[in-house]
C-alpha positions in Angstrom: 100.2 -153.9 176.4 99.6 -154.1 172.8 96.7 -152.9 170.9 94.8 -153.8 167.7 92.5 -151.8 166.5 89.4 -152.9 163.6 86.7 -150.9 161.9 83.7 -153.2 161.2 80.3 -152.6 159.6 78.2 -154.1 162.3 76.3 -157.9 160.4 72.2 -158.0 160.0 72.9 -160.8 162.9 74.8 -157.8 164.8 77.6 -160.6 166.0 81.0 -160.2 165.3 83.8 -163.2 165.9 87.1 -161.7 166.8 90.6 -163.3 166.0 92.8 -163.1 168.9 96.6 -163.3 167.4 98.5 -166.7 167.8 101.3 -165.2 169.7 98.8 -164.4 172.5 98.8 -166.8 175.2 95.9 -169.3 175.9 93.7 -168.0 178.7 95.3 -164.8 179.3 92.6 -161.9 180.0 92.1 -159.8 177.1 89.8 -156.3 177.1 87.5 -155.9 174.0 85.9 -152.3 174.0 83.2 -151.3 171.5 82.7 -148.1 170.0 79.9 -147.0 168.3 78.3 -143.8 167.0 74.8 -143.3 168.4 72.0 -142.1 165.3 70.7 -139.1 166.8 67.1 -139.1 167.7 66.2 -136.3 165.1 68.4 -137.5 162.4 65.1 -138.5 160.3 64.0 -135.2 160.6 67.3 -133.6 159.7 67.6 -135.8 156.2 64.0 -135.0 155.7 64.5 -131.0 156.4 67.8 -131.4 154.0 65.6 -133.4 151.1 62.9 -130.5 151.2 66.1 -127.9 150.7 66.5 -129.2 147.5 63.0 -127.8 146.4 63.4 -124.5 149.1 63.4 -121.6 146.3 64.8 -118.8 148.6 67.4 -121.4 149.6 68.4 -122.3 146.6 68.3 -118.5 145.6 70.7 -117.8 148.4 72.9 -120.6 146.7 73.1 -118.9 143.4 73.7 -115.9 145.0 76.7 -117.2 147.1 77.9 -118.6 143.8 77.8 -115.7 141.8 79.6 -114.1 144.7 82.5 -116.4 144.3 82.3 -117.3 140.5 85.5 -114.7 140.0 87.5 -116.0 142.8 87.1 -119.6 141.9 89.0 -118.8 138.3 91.7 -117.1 140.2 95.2 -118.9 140.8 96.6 -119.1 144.3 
């Protein structure tokens, strides 16, 4: 068994043509699988929560905070 693998953006017309190599003989069976990740059903909300972060004062308060927390250790050499 031999295996060939392809990452492909899926097309507007959501059909993709696959080559089959040469050296694979005419009507031998062949498996295609498709793998695809499935959008959450929340993942507008969750890019809409992480949008209003940006403007979040105690978030971004708890940023600068971390920061300064780290602002020595990020000048030191490992």
């Amino acid at each position: 068994m031999e295996a060939i693998k392809q990452i492909v953006r899926t097309p507007k017309n959501h059909e993709i043509r696959i080559k089959i190599p040469d050296h694979v003989p005419e009507n031998d069976p062949v498996e295609i699988i498709i793998f695809f990740r499935k959008k959450p059903e929340d993942y507008d909300k969750k890019i809409d929560e992480l949008r209003s972060a940006m403007k979040d004062e105690l978030f971004l308060s708890d940023l600068r905070e971390i920061a300064e927390d780290f602002e020595n250790i990020d000048f030191e050499e490992w």
